[in-house]
MARDREN-477058 format. One record per residue (C-alpha): residue number from 1; x, y, z. Coordinates in steps of 0.5 Angstrom, whole numbers. Layout:
N
    k      u      v      w
  NUM      X      Y      Z
...
This chain:
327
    k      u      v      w
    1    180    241    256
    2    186    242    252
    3    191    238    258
    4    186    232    257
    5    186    232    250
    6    193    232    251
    7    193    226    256
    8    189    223    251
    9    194    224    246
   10    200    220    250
   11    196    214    251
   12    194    214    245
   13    202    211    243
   14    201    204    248
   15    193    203    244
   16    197    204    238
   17    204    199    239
   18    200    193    242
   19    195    194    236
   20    200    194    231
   21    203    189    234
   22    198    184    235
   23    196    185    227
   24    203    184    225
   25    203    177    227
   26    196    176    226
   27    198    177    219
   28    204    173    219
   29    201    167    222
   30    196    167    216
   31    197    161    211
   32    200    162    205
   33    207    166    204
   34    207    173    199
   35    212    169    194
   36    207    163    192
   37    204    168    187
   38    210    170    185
   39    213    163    184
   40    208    157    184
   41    205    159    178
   42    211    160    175
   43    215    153    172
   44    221    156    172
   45    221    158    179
   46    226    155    183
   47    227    154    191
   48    233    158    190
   49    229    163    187
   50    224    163    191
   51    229    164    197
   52    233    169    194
   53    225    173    194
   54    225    172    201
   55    231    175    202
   56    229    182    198
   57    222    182    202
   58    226    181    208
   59    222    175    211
   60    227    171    212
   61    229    174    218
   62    226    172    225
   63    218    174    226
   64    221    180    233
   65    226    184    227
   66    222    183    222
   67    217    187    226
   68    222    192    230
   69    224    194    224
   70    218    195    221
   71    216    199    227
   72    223    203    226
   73    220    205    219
   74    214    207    221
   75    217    212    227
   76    220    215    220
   77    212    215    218
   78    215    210    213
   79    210    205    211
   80    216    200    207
   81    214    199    199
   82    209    194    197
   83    211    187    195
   84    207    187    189
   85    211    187    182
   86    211    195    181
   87    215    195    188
   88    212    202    190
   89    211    206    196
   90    206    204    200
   91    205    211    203
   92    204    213    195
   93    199    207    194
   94    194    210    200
   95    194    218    198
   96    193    216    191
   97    187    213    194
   98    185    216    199
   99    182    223    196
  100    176    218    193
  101    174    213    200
  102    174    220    203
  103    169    224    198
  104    165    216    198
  105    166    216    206
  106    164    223    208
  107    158    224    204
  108    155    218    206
  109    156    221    213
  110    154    227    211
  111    147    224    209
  112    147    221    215
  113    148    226    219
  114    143    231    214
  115    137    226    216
  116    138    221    222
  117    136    228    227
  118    130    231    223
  119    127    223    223
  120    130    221    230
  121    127    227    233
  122    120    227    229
  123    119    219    230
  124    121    221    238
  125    116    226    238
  126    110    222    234
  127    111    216    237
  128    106    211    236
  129    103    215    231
  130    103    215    223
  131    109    217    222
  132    113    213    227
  133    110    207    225
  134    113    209    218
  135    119    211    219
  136    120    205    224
  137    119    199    218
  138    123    204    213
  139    130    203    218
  140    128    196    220
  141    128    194    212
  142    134    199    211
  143    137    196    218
  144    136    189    215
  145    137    189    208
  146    145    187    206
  147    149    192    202
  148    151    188    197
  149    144    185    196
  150    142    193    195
  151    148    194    191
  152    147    189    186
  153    139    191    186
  154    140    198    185
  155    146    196    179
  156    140    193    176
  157    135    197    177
  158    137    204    175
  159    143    203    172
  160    141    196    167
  161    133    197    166
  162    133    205    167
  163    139    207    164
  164    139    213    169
  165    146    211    173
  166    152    209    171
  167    154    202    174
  168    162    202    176
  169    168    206    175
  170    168    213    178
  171    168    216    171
  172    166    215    164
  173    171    215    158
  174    170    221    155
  175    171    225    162
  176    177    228    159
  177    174    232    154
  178    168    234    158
  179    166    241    162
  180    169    243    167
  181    161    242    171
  182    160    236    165
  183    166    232    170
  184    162    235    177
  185    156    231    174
  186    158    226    171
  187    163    224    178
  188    157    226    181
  189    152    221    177
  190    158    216    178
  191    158    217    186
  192    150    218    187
  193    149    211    187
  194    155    207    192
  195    154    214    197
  196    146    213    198
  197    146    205    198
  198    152    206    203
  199    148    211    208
  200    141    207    209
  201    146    202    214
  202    148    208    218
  203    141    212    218
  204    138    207    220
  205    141    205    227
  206    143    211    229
  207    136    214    227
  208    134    209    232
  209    139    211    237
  210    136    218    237
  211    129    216    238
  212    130    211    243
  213    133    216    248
  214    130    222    246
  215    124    217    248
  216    127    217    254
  217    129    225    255
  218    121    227    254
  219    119    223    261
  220    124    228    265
  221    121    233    269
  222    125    238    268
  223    122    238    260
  224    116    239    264
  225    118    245    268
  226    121    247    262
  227    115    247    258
  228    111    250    265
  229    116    256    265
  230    113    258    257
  231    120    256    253
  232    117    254    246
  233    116    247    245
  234    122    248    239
  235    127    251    244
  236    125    245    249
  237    126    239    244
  238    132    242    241
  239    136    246    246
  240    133    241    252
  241    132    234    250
  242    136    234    244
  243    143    235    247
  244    142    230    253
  245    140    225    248
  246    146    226    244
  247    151    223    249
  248    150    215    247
  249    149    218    240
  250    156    221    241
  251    159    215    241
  252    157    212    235
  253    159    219    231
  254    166    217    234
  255    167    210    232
  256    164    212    225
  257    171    215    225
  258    175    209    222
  259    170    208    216
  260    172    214    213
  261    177    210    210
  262    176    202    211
  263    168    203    212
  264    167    202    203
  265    170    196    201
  266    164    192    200
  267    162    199    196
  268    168    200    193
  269    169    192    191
  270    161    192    188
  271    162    198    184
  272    169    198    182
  273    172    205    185
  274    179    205    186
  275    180    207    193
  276    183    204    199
  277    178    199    201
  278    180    196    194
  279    187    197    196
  280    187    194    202
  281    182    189    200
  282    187    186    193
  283    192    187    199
  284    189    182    203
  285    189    177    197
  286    196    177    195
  287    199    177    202
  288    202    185    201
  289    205    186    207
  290    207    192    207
  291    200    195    204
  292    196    191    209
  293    201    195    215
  294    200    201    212
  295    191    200    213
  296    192    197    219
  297    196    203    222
  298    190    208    219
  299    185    204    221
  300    188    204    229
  301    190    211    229
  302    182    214    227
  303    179    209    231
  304    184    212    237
  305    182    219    234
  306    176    217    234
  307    174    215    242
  308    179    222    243
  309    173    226    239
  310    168    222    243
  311    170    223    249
  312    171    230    248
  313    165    231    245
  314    161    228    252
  315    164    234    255
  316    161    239    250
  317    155    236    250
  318    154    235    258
  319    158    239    263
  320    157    234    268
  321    162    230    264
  322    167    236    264
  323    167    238    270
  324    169    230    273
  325    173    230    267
  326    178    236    267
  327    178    238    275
């Protein structure tokens, strides 16, 4: 296993360098220049200016050295320095927002995850009966609703009408002077919101994909032999059925992987959370480069990480996929 991954991991470079490439002109190509914001709303701003601040970004070199040399300084895991007026390091921007997409991001994965096998597997179980036919309008309405409209709905429900939540920002203005589990609370009171809202998406289908193919596990034969040979009906389901039904669910656990940093924009946008989805987000709209590159090149890697961990997890969950796998 260790060889494959391995492997893996060297084919990974190419993946990375064609998407890096792609997204560099892509954006390039986009209307509107890094300077505009800087120069067309200032009177004063000359041509010779705005070219002189070309300069300083680099961006008056041809697109291909423009693009090698940024590649150069990623090789160095240098991500260049923002074009916005503060003039700082990219690298430093992320990992002051990092820790706060993460904690959104892996709790909501974690509710996923805590709910989506118990009511996959019970609706499976049930099917047809009461509690599938509730659990199936739920997720559908969960599935449907968008998250900004649940946002905005669960903002005015209980943080205006209620007053039980607060509705923006991840702390209150007298944090500082709190306990130390007052500002676990009080983060926690902040959090509770945005993560719940943003795991009904994901509970929904993945619960769906559970029960679809557990559905199609319980007609084998080899349950009913099980079931003949006096196994217990948990130890069929879970050890039996659930695993076989896992192998389309792996997969989407992998692609699950790159939202863990840019799966939050709408979130962190609606409720004011300073974390990368905003980052990349203002970025987007001031035509930072640099910043842009830097969640590009984060987004490509766990997406790549994520397939690698995908397939890998195939070859636990199935011997057949390991045995053709790492002969």
């Amino acid at each position: 296993m260790l060889a494959y991954a391995v492997k893996r991991l060297l084919m990974m470079i190419p993946s990375l360098l064609g998407i890096t490439l792609v997204s560099f002109v892509v954006i390039h190509l986009a209307p509107g220049d890094p300077t505009d914001l800087a120069t067309n709303l200032n009177p004063r701003a000359t041509l010779a200016a705005k070219e002189r601040l070309r300069e300083i970004y680099g961006l008056d070199k041809p697109l291909p050295e423009q693009y090698w040399n940024w590649l150069v300084s990623l090789a160095k895991l240098d991500l260049g320095r923002s074009f916005a007026p503060d003039r700082r390091l990219v690298a430093d921007k992320i990992k002051e927002r990092l820790p706060v997409t993460l904690a959104l991001n892996v709790f909501s994965l974690g509710i996923i995850l805590v709910i989506t096998f118990p009511l996959g597997l019970a609706a499976a179980v049930r099917a047809g009966g009461a509690f599938d036919k509730t659990s199936t309008v739920f997720v559908f309405i969960c599935f449907a609703a968008p998250s900004f409209w649940l946002a905005l709905l669960g903002m005015y429900f209980f943080g205006v009408k209620l007053g039980w939540l607060p509705i923006s920002g991840m702390t209150s203005l007298n944090y500082e002077r709190l306990s130390s589990w007052g500002k676990i609370l009080d983060l926690s009171r902040h959090l509770l919101m945005p993560v719940v809202i943003s795991s009904l998406g994901g509970l929904a289908g993945l619960s769906r994909y559970l029960r679809s193919n557990m559905l199609e596990i319980l007609r084998q034969d080899y349950l009913t032999t099980a079931r003949a040979k006096g196994l217990a009906e948990r130890t069929v389901l879970w050890k039996h059925a659930l695993r076989n039904a896992l192998i389309p669910v792996i997969t989407i656990l992998g692609l699950s992987v790159p939202g863990l940093v840019g799966g939050s924009v709408i979130m962190e946008s609606i409720y004011a959370i300073p974390g990368l989805g905003q980052l990349f987000y203002s970025a987007v709209m001031s035509r930072d480069y640099p910043v842009i590159m830097g969640g590009l090149v984060i987004g490509a890697v766990l997406t790549l990480v994520g397939n690698l961990l995908a397939d890998l997890g195939y070859a636990v969950a199935d011997p057949r996929v390991r045995d053709s796998a790492f002969k």
